[in-house]
Biotite code that builds the C-alpha atoms (Angstrom):
import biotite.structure as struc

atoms = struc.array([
    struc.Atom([-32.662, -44.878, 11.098], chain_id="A", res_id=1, res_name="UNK", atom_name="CA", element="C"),
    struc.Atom([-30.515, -41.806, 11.516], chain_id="A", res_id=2, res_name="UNK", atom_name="CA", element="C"),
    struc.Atom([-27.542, -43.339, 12.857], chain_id="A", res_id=3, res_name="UNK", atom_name="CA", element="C"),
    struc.Atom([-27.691, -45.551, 9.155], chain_id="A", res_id=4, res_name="UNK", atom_name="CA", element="C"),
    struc.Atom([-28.155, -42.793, 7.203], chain_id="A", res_id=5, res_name="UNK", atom_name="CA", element="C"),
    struc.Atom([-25.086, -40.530, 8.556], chain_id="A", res_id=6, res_name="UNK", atom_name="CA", element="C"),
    struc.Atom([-23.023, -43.557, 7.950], chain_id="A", res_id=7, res_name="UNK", atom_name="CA", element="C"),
    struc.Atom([-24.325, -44.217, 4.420], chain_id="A", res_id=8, res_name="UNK", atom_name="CA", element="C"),
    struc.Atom([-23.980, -40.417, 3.652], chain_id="A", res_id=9, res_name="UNK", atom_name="CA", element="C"),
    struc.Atom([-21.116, -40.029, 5.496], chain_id="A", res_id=10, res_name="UNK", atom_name="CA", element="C"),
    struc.Atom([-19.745, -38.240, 2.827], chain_id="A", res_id=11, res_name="UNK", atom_name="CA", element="C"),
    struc.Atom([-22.167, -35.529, 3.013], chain_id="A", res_id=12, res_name="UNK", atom_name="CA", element="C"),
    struc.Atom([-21.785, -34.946, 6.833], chain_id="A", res_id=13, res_name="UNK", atom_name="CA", element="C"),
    struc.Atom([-17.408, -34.839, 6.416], chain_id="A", res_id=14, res_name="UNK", atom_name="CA", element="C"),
    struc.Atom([-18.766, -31.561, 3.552], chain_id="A", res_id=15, res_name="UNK", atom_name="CA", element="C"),
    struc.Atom([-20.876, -30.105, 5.622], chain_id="A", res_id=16, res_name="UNK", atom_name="CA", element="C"),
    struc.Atom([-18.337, -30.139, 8.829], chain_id="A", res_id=17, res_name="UNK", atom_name="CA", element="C"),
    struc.Atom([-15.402, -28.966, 6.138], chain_id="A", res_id=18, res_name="UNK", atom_name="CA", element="C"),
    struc.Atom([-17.900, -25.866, 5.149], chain_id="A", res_id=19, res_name="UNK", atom_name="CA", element="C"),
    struc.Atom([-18.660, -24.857, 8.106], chain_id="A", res_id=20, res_name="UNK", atom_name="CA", element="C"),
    struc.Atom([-15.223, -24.678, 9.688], chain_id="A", res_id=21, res_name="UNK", atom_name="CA", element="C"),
    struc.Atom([-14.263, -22.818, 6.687], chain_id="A", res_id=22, res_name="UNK", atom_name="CA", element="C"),
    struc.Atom([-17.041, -20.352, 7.120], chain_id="A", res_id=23, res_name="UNK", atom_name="CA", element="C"),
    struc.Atom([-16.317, -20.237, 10.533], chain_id="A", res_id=24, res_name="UNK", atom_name="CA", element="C"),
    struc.Atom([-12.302, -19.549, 10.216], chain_id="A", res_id=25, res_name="UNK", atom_name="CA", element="C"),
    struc.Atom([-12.748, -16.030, 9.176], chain_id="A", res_id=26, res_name="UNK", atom_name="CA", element="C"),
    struc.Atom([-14.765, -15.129, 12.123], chain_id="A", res_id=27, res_name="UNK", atom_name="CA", element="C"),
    struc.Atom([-12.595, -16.945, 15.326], chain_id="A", res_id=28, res_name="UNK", atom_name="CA", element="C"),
    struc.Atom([-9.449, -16.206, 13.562], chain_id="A", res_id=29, res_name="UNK", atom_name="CA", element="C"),
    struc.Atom([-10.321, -12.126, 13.995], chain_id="A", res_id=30, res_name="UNK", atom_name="CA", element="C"),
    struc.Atom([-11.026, -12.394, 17.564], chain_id="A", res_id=31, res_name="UNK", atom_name="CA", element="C"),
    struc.Atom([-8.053, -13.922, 18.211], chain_id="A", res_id=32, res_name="UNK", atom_name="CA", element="C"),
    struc.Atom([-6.167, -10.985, 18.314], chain_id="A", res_id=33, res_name="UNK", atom_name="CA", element="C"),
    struc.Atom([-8.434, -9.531, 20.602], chain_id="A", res_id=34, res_name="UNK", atom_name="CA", element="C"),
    struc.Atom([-10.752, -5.645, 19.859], chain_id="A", res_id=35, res_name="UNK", atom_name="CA", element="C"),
    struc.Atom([-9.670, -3.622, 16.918], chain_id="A", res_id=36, res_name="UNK", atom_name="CA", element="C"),
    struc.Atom([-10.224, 0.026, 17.549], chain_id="A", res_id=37, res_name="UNK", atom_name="CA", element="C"),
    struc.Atom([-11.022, 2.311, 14.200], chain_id="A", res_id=38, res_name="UNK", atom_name="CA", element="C"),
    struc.Atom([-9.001, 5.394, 13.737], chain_id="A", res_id=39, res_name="UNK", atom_name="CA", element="C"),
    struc.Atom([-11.827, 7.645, 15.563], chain_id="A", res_id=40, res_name="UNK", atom_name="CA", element="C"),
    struc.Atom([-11.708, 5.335, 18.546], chain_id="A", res_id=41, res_name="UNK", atom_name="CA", element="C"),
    struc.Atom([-7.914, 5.167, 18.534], chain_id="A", res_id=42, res_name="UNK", atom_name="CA", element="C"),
    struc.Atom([-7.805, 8.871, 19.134], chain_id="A", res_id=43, res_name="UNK", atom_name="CA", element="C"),
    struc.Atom([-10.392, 8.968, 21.862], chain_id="A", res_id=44, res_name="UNK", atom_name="CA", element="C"),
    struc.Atom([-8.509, 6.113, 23.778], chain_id="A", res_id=45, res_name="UNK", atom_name="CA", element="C"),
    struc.Atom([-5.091, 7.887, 23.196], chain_id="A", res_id=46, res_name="UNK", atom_name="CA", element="C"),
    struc.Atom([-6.895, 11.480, 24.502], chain_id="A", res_id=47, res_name="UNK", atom_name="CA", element="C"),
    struc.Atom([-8.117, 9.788, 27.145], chain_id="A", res_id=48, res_name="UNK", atom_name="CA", element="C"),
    struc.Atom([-5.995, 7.370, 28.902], chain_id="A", res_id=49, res_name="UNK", atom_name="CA", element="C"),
    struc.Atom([-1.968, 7.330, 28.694], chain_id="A", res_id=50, res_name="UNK", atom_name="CA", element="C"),
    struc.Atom([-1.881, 4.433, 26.058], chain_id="A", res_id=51, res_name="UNK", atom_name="CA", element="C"),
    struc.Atom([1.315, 2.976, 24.525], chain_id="A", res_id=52, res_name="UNK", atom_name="CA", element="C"),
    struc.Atom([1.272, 2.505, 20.888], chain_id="A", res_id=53, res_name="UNK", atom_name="CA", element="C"),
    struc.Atom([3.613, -0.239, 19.774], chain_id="A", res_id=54, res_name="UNK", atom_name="CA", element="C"),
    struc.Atom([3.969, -0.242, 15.991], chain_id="A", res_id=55, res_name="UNK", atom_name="CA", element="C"),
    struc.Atom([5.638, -4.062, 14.789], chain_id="A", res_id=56, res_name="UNK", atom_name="CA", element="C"),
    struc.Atom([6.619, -2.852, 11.568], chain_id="A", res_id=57, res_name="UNK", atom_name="CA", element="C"),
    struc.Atom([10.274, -3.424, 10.788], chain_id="A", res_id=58, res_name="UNK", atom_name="CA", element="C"),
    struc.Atom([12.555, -0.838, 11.388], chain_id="A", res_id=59, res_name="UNK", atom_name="CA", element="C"),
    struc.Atom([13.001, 0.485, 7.985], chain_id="A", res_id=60, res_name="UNK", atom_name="CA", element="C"),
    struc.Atom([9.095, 0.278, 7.696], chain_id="A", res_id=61, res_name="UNK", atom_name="CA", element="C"),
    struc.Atom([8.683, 2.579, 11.104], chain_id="A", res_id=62, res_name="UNK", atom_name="CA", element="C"),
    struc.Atom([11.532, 5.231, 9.852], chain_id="A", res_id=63, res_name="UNK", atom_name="CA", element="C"),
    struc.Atom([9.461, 6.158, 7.113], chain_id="A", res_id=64, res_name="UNK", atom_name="CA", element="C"),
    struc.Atom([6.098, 7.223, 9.825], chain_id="A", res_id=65, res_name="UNK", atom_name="CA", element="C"),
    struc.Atom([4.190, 6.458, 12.372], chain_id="A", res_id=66, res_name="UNK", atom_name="CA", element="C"),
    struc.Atom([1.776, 6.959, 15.320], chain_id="A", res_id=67, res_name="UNK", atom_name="CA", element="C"),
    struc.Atom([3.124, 9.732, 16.833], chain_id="A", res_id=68, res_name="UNK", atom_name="CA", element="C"),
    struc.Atom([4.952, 7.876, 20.774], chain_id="A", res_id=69, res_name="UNK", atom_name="CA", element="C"),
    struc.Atom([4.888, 5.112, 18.956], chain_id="A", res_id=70, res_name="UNK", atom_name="CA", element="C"),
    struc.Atom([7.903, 2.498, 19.780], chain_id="A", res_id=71, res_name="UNK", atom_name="CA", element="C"),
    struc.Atom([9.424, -0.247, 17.299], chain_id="A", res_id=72, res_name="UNK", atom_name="CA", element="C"),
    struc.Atom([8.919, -3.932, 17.998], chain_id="A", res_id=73, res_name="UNK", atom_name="CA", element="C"),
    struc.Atom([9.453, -5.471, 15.057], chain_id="A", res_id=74, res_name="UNK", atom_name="CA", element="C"),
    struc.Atom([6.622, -8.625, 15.101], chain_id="A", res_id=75, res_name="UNK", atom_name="CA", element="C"),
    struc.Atom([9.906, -10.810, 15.597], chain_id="A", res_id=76, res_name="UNK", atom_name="CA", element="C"),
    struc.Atom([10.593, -9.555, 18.539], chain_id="A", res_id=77, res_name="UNK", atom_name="CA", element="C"),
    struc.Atom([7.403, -8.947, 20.601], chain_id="A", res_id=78, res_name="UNK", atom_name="CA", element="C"),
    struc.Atom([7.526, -12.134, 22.453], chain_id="A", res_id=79, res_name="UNK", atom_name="CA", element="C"),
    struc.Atom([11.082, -11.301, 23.963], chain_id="A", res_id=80, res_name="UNK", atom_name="CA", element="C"),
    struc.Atom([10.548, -7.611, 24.323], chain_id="A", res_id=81, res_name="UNK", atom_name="CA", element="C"),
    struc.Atom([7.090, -7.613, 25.781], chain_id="A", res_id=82, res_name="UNK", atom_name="CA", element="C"),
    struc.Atom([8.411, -6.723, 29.244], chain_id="A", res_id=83, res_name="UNK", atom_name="CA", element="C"),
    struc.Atom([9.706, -3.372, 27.779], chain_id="A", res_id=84, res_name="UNK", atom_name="CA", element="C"),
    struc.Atom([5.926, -2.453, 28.507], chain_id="A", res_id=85, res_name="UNK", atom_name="CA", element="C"),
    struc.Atom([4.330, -1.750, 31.093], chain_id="A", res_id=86, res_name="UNK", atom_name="CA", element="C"),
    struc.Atom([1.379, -3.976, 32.154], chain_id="A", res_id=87, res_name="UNK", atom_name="CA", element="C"),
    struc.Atom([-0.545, -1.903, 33.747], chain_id="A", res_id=88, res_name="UNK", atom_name="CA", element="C"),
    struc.Atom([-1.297, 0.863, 30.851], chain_id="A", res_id=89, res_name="UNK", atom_name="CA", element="C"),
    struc.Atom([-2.866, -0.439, 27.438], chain_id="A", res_id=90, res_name="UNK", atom_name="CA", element="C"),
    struc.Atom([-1.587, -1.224, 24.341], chain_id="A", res_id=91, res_name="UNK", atom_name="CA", element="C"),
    struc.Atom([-2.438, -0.359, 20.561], chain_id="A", res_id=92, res_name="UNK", atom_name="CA", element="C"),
    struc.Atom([-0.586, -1.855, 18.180], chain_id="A", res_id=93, res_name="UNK", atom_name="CA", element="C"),
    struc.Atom([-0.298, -0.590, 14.718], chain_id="A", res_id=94, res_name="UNK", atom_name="CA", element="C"),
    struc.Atom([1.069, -2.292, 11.645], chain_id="A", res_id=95, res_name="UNK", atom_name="CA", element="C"),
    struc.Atom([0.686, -1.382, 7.948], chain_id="A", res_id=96, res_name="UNK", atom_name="CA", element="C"),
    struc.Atom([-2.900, -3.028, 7.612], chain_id="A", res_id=97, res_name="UNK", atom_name="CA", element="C"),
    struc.Atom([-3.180, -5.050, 10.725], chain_id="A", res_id=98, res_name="UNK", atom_name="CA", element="C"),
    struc.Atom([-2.521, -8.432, 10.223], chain_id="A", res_id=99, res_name="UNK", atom_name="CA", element="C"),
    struc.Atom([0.764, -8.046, 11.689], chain_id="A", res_id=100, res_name="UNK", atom_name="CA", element="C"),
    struc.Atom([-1.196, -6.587, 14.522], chain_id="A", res_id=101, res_name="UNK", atom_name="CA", element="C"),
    struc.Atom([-3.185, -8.928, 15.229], chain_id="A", res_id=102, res_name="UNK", atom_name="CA", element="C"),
    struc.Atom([-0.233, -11.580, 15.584], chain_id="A", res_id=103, res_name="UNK", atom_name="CA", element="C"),
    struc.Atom([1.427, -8.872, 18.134], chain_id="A", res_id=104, res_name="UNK", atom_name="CA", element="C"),
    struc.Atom([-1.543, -8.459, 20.365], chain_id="A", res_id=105, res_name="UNK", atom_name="CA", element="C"),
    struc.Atom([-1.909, -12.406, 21.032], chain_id="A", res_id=106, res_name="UNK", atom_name="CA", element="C"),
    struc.Atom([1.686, -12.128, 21.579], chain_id="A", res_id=107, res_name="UNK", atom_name="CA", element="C"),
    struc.Atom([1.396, -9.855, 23.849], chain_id="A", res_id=108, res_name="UNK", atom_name="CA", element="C"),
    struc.Atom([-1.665, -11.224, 25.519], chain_id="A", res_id=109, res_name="UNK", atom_name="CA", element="C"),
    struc.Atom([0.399, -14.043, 26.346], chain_id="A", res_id=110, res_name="UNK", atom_name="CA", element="C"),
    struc.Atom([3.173, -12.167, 28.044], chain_id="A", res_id=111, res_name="UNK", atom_name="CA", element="C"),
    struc.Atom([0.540, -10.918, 30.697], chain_id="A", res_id=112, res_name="UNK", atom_name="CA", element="C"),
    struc.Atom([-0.713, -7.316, 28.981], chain_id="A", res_id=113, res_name="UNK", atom_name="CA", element="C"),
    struc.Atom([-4.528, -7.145, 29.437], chain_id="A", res_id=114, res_name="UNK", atom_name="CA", element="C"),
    struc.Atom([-5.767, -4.544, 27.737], chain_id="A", res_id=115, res_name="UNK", atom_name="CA", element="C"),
    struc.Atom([-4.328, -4.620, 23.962], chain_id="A", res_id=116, res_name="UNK", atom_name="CA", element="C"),
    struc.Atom([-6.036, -3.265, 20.670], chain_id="A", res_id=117, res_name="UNK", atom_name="CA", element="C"),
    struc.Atom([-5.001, -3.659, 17.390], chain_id="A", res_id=118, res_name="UNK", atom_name="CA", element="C"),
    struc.Atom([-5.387, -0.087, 15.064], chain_id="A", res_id=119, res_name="UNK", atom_name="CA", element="C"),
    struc.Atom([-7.714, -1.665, 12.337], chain_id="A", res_id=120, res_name="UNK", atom_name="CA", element="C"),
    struc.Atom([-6.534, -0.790, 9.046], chain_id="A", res_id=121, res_name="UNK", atom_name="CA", element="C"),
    struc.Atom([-3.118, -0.330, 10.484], chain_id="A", res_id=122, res_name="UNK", atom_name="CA", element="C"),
    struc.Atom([-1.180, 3.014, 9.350], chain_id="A", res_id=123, res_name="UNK", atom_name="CA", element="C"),
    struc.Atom([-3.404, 2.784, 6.421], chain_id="A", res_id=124, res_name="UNK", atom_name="CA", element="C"),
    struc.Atom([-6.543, 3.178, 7.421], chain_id="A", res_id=125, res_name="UNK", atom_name="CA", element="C"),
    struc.Atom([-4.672, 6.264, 10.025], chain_id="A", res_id=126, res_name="UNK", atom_name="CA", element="C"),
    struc.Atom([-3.308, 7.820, 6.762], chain_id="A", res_id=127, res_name="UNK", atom_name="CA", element="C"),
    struc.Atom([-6.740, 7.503, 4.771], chain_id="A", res_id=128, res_name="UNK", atom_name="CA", element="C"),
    struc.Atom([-8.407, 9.249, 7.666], chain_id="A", res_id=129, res_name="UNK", atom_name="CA", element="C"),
    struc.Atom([-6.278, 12.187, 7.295], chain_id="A", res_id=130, res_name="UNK", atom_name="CA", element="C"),
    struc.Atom([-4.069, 11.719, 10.733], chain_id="A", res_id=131, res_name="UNK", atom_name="CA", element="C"),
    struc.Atom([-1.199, 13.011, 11.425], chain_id="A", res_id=132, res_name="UNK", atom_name="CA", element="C"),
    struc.Atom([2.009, 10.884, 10.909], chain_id="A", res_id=133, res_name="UNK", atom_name="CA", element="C"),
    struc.Atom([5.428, 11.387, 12.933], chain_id="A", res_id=134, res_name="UNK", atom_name="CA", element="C"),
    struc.Atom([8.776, 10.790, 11.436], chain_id="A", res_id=135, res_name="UNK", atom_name="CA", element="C"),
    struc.Atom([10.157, 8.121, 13.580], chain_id="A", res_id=136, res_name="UNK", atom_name="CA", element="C"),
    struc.Atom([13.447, 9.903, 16.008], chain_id="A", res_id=137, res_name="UNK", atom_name="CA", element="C"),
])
């Protein structure tokens, strides 16, 4: 009986599989990118523990501010220049809201970096907080 009436209403089961999946899209696509760290958590890490803050902004972007030791890797390049970082230290990376961010860190995850957190918000949320922003040298 249930068999026959998931293939009469097969309809109805394709919808509710569709929903779902879009429901559930939101939700694996953010941990993807692996742990986003708020701006108060950010700090803490960087007091704590000699981080390295990659920021994938383009270059013109990254002139105009950032995290203060922050280095440029433009999104484009983070595959080929992941091995500019050391593996052994962790890795927030910062972007303008984090989207770009979150692209980075899988990016990165994939070149053998462990520990990798994306600045949620990106420079925005840093600048709405009231942080301190370096001119990039």
């Amino acid at each position: 009986m249930t068999v026959k009436f998931l293939l009469d209403n097969y309809y109805l089961v394709l919808a509710l599989l569709v929903s779902g999946g879009f429901l559930a899209w939101p939700i694996l696509r953010g941990r993807a990118g692996g742990p986003k760290l708020g701006t108060l958590a950010a700090t803490q890490l960087m007091n704590k523990r000699d981080v390295q803050i990659v920021d994938v902004r383009s270059a013109a972007e990254f002139g105009t501010g950032t995290l203060r030791d922050a280095r440029n890797l433009p999104l484009e390049e983070v595959a080929a220049r992941a091995a500019e970082l050391r593996k052994d230290k962790p890795v927030i990376v910062v972007c303008e809201a984090g989207r770009r961010a979150a692209l980075a860190a899988v990016k990165l995850r994939s070149a053998g970096i462990g520990e990798v957190y994306i600045l949620d918000g990106g420079l925005s949320a840093w600048r709405a907080a009231g942080l301190p922003v370096a001119k990039a040298a």
